[in-house]
C-alpha atoms as one frame of an Amber mdcrd trajectory, in Angstrom:
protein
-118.275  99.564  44.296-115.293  97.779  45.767-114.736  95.279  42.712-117.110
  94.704  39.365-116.984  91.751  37.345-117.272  91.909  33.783-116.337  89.713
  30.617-114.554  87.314  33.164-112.348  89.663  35.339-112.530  91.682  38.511
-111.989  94.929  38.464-111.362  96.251  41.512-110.988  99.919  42.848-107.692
 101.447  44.159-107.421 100.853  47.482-105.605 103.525  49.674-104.075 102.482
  53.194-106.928 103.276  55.810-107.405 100.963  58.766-110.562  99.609  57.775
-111.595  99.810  61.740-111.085 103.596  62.353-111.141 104.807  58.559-108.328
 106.603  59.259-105.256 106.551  56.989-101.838 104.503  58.737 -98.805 106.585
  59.056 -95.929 106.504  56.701 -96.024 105.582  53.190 -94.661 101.562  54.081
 -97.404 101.412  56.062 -99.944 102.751  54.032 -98.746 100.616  50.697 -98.901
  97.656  52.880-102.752  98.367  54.396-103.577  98.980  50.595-102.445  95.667
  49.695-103.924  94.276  52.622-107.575  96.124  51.603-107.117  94.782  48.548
-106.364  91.405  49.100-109.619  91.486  51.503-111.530  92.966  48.117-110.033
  90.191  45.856-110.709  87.122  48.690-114.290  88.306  49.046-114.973  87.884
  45.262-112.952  84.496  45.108-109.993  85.714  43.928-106.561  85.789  45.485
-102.855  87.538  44.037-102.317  84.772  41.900-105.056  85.996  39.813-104.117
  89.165  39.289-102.951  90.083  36.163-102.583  94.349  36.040-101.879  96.296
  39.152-101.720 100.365  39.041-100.040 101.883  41.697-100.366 106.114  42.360
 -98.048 107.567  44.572 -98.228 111.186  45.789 -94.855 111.477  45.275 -92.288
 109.480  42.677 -89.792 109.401  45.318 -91.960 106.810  47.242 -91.670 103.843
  44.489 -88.672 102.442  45.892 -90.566 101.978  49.615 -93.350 101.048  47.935
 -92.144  98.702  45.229 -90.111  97.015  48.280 -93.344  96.110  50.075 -95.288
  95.525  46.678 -92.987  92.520  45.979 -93.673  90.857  49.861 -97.166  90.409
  47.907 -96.817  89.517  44.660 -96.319  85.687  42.955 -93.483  84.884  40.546
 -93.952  86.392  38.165 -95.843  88.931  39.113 -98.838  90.680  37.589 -98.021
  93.460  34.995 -97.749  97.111  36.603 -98.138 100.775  35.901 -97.282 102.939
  38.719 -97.744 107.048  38.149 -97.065 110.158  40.020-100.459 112.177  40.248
-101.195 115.397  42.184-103.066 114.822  44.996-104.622 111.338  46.638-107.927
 110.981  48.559-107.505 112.020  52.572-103.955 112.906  51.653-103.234 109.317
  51.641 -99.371 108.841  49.856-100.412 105.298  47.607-103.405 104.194  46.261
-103.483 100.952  44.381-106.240  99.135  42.111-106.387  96.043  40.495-107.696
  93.519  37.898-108.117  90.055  37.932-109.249  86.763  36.109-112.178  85.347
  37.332-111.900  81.437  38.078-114.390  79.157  36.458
């Protein structure tokens, strides 16, 4: 599932940065945190929601080094004041992809 709502939120599953038209992952970690906002702002619009509802992000980066790229492009997306965050370090990402990033959100009405 892309996104589940329960108890009045959306919970939405990481999104990593693959051009949804080839599958394929983009190249460079910029590009790939800003596809995986991108596929996750598609996952959020189709359930009615937008950033502004968005109240926890997590962020997982294949390497810590990358939060500083990634936390630059983050904040292009992100209302004042922005939703809280945890962003981790973990071992290995799906397709090798460098950022993965998930999301919840408050339903409206």
């Amino acid at each position: 599932s892309q996104a589940v709502t329960a108890g009045g939120f959306l919970f939405c599953s990481g999104q990593l940065g693959l051009d949804p038209a080839t599958g394929e992952l983009v190249a460079g970690v910029e590009a790939q945190a800003e596809r995986a906002l991108r596929n996750l702002a598609a996952v959020l619009d189709a359930a009615g929601c937008s950033w502004g509802d968005v109240v926890k992000t997590t962020i997982y980066l294949a390497a810590i080094g990358y939060f500083g790229t990634v936390n630059g492009v983050y904040a292009r997306f992100m209302p004042d004041p922005p939703p809280a965050r945890s962003t981790f370090a973990v071992g290995a990402l799906p397709k090798g992809g460098l950022v993965e990033i998930e999301a919840i959100a408050r339903r409206r009405g």
